[in-house]
C-alpha positions as CSV (number, residue, x, y, z in Angstrom):
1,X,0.0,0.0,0.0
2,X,1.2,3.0,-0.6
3,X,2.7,6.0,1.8
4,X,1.9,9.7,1.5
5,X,3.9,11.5,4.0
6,X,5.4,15.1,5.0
7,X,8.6,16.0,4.8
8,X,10.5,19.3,6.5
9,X,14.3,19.5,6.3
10,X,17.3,22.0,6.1
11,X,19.2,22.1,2.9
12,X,22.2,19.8,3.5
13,X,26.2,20.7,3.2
14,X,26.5,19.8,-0.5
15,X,23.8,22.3,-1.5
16,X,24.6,25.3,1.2
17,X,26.9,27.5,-1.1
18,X,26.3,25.6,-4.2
19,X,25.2,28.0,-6.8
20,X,21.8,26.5,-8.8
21,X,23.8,25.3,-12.4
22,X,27.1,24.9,-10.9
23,X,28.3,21.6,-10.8
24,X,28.1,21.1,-7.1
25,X,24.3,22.1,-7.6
26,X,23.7,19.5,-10.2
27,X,25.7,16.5,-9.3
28,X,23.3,16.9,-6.1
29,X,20.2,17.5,-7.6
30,X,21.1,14.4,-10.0
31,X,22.4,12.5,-6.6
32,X,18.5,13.4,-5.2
33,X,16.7,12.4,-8.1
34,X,18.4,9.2,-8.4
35,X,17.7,8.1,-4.9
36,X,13.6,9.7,-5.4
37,X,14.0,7.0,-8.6
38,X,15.6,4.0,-6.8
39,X,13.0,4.5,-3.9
40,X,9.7,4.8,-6.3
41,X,9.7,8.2,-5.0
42,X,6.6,10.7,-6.0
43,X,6.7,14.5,-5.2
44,X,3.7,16.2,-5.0
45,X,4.7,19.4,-3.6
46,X,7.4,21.0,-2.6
47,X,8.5,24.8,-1.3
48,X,10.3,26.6,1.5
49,X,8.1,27.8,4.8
50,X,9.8,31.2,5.7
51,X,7.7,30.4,8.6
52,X,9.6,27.6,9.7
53,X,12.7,28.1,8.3
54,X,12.6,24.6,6.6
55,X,11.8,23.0,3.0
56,X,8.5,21.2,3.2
57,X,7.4,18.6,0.8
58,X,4.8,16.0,0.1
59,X,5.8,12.9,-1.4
60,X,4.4,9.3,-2.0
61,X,6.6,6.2,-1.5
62,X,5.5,2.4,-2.6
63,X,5.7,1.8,1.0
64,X,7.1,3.1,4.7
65,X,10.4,1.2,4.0
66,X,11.1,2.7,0.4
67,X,10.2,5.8,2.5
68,X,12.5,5.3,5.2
69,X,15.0,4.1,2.8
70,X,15.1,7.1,0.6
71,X,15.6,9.8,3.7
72,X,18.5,7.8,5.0
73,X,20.0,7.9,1.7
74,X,19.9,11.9,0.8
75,X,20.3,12.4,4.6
76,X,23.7,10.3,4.5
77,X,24.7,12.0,0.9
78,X,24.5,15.3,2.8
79,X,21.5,16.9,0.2
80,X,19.2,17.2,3.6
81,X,19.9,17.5,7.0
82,X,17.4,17.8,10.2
83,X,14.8,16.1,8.5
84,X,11.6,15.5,10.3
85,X,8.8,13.2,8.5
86,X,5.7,11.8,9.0
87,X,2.5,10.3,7.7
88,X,0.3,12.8,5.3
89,X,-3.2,13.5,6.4
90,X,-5.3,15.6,4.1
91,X,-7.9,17.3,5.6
92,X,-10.9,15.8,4.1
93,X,-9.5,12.4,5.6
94,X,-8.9,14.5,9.1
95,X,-12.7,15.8,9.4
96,X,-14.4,12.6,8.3
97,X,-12.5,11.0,11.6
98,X,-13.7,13.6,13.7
99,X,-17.3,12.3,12.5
């Protein structure tokens, strides 16, 4: 069954610095889509909070593990760091609990 969850992180080492179309930039960006590939990663949203200070994005994985497997990966590569995930809830799914 498939996972939708939330995702907010910091950018990571190899992007802080990294100009966008520099190499640095794009051997990370192509290190991130691989692993979103390999994992049978979907991304439905993503932006920055100036709120929170953090990059949040909505994503679907096969399953938890693919998931789980995919942070650890861009988390260890240094494209992320401080990530903090969890299971999507929309809020048409949240209201018809409450009923």
């Amino acid at each position: 069954m498939s996972y939708t969850y939330l995702n907010a992180s910091e950018l990571g080492p190899r992007f802080q610095g990294a100009k966008p179309g520099s190499d640095e930039f794009n051997s990370a960006m192509s290190e991130l889509m691989t692993a979103y590939t390999e994992c049978g990663i979907e991304v439905h949203s993503t932006g920055f909070s100036s709120a929170l200070g953090r990059t949040i994005s909505i994503q679907t994985a096969p399953d938890v593990e693919s998931a789980t497997r995919c942070q650890v990966m861009i988390g260890q590569a240094g494209i992320v760091q401080n990530l903090v995930s969890g299971p999507y809830t929309s809020l048409e799914d949240m209201i018809a609990m409450q009923i």
